[in-house]
C-alpha atoms as a printed R data frame, in Angstrom:
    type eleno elety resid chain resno      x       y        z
1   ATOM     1    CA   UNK     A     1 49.442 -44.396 -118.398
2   ATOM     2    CA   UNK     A     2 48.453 -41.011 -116.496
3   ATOM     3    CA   UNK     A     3 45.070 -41.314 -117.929
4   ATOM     4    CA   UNK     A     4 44.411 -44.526 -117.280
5   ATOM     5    CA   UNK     A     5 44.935 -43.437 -113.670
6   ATOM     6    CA   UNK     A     6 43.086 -40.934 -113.867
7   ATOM     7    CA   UNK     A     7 40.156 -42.750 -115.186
8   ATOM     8    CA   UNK     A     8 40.745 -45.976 -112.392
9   ATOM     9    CA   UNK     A     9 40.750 -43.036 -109.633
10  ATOM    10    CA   UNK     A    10 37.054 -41.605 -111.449
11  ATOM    11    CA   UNK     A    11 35.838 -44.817 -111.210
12  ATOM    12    CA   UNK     A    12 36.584 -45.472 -107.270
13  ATOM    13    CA   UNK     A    13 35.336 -42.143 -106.393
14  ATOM    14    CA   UNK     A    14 32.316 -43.016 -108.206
15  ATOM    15    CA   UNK     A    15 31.687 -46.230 -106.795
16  ATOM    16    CA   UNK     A    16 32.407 -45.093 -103.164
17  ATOM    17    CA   UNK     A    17 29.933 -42.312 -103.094
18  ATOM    18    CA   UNK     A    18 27.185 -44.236 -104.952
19  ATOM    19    CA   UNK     A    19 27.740 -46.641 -102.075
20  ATOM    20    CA   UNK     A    20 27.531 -44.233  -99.298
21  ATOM    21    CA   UNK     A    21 24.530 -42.909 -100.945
22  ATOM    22    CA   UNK     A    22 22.663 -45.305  -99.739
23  ATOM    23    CA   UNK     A    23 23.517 -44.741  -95.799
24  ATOM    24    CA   UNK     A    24 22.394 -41.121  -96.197
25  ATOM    25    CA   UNK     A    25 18.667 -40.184  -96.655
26  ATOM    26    CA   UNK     A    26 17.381 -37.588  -98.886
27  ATOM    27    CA   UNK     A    27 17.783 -33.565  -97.890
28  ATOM    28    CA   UNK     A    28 17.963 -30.318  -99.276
29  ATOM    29    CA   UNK     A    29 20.045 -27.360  -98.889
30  ATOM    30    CA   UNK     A    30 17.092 -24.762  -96.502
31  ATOM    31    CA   UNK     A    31 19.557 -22.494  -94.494
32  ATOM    32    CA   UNK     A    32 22.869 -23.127  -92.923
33  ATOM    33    CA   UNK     A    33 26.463 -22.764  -92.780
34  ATOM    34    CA   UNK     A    34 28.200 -23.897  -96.524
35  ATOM    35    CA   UNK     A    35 31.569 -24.993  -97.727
36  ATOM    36    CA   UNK     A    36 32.464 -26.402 -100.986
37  ATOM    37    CA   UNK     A    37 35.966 -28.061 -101.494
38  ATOM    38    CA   UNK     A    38 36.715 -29.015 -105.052
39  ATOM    39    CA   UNK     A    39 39.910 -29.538 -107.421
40  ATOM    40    CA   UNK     A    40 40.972 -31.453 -110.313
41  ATOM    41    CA   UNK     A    41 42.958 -30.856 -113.649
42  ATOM    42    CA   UNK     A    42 42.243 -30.005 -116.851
43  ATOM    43    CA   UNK     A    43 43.337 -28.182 -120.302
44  ATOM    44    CA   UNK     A    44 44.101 -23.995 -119.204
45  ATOM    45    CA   UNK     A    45 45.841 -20.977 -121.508
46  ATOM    46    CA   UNK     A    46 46.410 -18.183 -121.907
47  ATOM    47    CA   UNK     A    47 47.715 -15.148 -124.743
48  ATOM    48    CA   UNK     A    48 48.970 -11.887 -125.310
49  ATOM    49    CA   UNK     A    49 48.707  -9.922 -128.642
50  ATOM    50    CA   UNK     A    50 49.112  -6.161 -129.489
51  ATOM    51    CA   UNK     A    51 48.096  -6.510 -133.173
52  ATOM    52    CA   UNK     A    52 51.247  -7.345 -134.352
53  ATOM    53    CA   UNK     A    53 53.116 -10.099 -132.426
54  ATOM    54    CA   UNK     A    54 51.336 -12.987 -130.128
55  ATOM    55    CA   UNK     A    55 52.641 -14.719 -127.180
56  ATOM    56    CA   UNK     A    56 50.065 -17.903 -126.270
57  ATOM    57    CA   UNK     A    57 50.638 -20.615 -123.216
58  ATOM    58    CA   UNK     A    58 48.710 -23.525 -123.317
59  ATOM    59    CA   UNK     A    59 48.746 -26.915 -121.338
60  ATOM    60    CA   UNK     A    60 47.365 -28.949 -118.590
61  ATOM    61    CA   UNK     A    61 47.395 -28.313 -114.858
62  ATOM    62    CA   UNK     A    62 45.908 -28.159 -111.662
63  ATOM    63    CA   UNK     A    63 42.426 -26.513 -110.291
64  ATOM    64    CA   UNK     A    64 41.238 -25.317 -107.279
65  ATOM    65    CA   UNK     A    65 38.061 -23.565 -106.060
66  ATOM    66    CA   UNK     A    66 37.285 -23.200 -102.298
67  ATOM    67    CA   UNK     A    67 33.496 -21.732 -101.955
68  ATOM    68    CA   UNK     A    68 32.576 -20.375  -98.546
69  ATOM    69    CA   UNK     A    69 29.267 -18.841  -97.354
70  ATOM    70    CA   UNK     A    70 25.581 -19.235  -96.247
71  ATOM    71    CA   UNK     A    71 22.349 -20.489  -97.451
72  ATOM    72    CA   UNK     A    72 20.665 -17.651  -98.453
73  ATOM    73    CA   UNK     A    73 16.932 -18.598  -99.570
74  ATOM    74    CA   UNK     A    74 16.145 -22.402 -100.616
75  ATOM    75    CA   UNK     A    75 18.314 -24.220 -102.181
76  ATOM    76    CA   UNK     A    76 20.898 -20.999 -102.834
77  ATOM    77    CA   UNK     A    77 24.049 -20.208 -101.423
78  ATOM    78    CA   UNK     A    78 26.385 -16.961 -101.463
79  ATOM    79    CA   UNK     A    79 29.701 -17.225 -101.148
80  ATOM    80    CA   UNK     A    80 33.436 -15.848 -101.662
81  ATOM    81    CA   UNK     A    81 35.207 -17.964 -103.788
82  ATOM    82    CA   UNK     A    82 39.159 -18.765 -104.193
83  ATOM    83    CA   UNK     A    83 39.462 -20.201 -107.140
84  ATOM    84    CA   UNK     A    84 42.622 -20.382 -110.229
85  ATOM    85    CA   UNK     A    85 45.072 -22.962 -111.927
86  ATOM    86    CA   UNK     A    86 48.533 -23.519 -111.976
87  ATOM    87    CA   UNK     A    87 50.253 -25.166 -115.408
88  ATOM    88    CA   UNK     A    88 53.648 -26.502 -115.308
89  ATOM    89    CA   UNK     A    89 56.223 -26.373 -117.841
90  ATOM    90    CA   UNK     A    90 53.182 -25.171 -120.533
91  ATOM    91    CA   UNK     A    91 54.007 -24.641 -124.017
92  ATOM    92    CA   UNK     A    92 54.052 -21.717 -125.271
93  ATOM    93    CA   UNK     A    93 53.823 -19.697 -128.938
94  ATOM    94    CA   UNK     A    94 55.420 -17.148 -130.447
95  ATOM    95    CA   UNK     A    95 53.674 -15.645 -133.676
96  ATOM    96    CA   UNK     A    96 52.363 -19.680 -134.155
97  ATOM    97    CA   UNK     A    97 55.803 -21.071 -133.640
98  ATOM    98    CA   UNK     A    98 56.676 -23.009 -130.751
99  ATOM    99    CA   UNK     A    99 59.497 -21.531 -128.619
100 ATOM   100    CA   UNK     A   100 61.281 -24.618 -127.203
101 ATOM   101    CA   UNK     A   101 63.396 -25.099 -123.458
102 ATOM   102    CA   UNK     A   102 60.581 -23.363 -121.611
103 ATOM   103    CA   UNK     A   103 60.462 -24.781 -117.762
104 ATOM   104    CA   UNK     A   104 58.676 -24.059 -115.106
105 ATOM   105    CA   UNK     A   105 54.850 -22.654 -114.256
106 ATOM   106    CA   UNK     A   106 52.141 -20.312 -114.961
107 ATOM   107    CA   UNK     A   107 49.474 -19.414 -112.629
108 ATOM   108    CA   UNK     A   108 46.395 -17.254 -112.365
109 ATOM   109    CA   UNK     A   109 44.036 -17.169 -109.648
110 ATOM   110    CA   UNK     A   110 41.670 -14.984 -108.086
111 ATOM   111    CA   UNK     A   111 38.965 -14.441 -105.028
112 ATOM   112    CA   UNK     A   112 35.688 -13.170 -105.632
113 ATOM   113    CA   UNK     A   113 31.734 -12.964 -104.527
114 ATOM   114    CA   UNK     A   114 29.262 -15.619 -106.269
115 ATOM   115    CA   UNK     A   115 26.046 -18.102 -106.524
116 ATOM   116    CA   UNK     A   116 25.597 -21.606 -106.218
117 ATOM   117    CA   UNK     A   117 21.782 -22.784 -106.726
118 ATOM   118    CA   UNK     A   118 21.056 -26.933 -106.178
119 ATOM   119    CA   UNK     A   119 18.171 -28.709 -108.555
120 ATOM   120    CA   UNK     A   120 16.553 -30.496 -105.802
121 ATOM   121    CA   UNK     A   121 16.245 -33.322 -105.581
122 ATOM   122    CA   UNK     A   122 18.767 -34.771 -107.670
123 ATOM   123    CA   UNK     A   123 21.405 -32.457 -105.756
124 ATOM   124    CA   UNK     A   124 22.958 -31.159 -108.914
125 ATOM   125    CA   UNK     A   125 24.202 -27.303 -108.973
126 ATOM   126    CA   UNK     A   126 25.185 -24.456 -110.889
127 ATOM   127    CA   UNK     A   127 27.850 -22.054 -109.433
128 ATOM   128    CA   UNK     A   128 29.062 -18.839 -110.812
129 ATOM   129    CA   UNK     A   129 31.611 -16.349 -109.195
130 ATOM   130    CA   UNK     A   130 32.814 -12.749 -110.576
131 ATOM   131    CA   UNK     A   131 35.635 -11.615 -109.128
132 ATOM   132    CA   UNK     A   132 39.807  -9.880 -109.388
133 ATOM   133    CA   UNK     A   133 43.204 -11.817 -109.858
134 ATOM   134    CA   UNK     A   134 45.830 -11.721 -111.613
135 ATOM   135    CA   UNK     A   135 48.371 -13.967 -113.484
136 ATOM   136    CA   UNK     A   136 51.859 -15.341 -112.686
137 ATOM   137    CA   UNK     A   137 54.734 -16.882 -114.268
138 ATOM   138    CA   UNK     A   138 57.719 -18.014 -113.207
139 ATOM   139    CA   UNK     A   139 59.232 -19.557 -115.912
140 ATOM   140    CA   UNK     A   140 62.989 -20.006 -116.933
141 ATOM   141    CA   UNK     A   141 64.814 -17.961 -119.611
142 ATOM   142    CA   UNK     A   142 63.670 -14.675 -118.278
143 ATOM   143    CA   UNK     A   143 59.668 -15.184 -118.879
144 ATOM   144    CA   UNK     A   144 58.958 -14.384 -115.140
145 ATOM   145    CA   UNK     A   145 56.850 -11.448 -113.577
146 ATOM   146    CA   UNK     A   146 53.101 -10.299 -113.199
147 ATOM   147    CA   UNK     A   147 49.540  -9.072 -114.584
148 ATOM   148    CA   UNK     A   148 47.701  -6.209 -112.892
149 ATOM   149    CA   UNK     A   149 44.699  -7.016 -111.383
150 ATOM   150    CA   UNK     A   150 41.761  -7.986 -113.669
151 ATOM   151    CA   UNK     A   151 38.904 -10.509 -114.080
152 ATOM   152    CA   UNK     A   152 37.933 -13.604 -113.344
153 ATOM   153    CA   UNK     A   153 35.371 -15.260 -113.715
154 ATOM   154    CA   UNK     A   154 34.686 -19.025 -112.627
155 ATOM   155    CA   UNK     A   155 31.149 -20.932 -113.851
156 ATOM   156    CA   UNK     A   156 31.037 -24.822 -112.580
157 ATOM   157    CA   UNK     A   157 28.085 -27.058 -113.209
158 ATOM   158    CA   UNK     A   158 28.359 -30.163 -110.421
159 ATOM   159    CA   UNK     A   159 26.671 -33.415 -109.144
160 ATOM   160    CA   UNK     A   160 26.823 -34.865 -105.876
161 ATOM   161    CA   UNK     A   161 25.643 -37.401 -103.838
162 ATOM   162    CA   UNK     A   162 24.660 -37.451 -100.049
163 ATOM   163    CA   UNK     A   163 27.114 -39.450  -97.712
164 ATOM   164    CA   UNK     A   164 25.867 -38.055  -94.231
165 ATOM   165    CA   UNK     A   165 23.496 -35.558  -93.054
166 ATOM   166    CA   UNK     A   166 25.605 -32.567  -93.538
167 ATOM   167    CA   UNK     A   167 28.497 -33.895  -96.219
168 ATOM   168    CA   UNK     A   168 27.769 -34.532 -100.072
169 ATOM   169    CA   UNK     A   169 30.268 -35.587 -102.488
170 ATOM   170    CA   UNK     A   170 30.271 -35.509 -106.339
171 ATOM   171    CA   UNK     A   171 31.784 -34.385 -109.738
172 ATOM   172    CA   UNK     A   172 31.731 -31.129 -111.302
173 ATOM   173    CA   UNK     A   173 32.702 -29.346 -114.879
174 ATOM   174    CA   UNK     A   174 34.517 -25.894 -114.639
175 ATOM   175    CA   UNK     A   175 35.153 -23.283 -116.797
176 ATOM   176    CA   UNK     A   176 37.310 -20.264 -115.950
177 ATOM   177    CA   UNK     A   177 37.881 -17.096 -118.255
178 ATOM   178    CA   UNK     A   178 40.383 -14.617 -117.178
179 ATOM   179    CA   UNK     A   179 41.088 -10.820 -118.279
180 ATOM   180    CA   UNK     A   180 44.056  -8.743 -116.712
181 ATOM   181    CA   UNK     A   181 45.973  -6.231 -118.207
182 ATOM   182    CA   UNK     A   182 49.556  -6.416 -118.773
183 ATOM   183    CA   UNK     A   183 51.541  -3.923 -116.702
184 ATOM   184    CA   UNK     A   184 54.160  -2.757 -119.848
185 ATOM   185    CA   UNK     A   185 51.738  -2.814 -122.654
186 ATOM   186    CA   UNK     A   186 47.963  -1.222 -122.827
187 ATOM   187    CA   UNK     A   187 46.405  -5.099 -123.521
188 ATOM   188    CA   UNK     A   188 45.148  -8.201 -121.269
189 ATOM   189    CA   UNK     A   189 46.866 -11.679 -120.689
190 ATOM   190    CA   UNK     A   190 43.494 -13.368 -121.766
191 ATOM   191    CA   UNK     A   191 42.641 -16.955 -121.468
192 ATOM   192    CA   UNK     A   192 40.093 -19.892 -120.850
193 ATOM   193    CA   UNK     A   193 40.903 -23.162 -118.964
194 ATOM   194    CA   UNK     A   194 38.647 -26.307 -118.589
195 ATOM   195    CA   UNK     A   195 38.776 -28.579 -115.354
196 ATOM   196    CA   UNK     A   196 36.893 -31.904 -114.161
197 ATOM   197    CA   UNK     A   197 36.719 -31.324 -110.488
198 ATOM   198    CA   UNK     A   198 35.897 -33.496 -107.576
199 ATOM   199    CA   UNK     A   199 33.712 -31.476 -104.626
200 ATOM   200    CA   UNK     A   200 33.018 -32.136 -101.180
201 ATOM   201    CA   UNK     A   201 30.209 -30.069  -99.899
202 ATOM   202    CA   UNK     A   202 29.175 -29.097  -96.083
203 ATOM   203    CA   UNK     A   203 25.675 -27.958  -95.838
């Protein structure tokens, strides 16, 4: 039933800015303030091994990435970027095995400098940011605490269509990869989470 939802919600959003499409003219992105709104949901994990014993969360959750800058040259933007997911109550592994009665979330997010260059004119993009965060849980039976600081990287390939002169809105693919180190043990909490994000774009 959630995915049907899901895919009735797609749909709409679809249909609406289609239909505004055609109140807005044609553009580009030449100079200018930018802002990119965008979340969604999607598959997101992550894993811990030191050779001997694994620990691996996996699940589905919520995405967020909030782009803000300037156009820089035609059609390109720099930007910081605040971007992560939060899973709740994700399954998790032990040496393959599932490990049952786990409750609650895991999160990793991070801020960082990046790139977002538009294929004009059909107003698609490609994004990438580089940048440090860390990861979270809070989960019950004593699995709570943090990462250090580590990478994070965030690359997003988007569509949108114009609904005004300065507002486009659209669909957009993400793919995050994460790195940070564990604070007790000399290896990285390392993961990769897919999302299907809707954007709104000020340009």
């Amino acid at each position: 039933m959630r995915h049907v939802n899901v895919l009735r919600l797609t749909i709409f959003l679809l249909t609406l800015t289609l239909a505004a499409t055609a109140l807005a003219g044609p553009r580009d992105h030449a100079d200018g303030f930018f802002l990119r709104l965008s979340g969604g949901a999607g598959s997101t994990g992550s894993s811990l091994s030191d050779g001997t014993d694994k620990l691996e969360f996996s699940g589905s959750g919520g995405d967020l990435n909030i782009a803000i800058g300037g156009i820089v040259a035609p059609n390109l933007a720099l930007h910081g970027t605040l971007y992560g997911w939060s899973a709740s109550d994700p399954t998790l592994e032990f040496n393959g095995a599932d490990v049952t009665d786990i409750s609650g979330t895991l999160t990793a997010a991070g801020v960082g400098a990046g790139l977002t260059y538009w294929f004009m004119p059909v107003n698609m993009y490609l994004s990438g940011t580089v940048g440090s965060g860390g990861l979270e849980l809070d989960l019950n039976g004593g699995l709570d605490g943090k990462s250090d600081r580590g990478l994070i990287l965030d690359l997003t390939l988007g569509k949108e269509w114009w609904v005004g002169d300065s507002w486009g809105l659209g669909l957009a693919g993400g793919l995050i990869y994460h790195s940070f180190p564990d604070p007790d043990i000399s290896e990285n909490w390392s993961g990769t989470s897919f999302t299907l994000r809707f954007s709104a774009t000020m340009n």
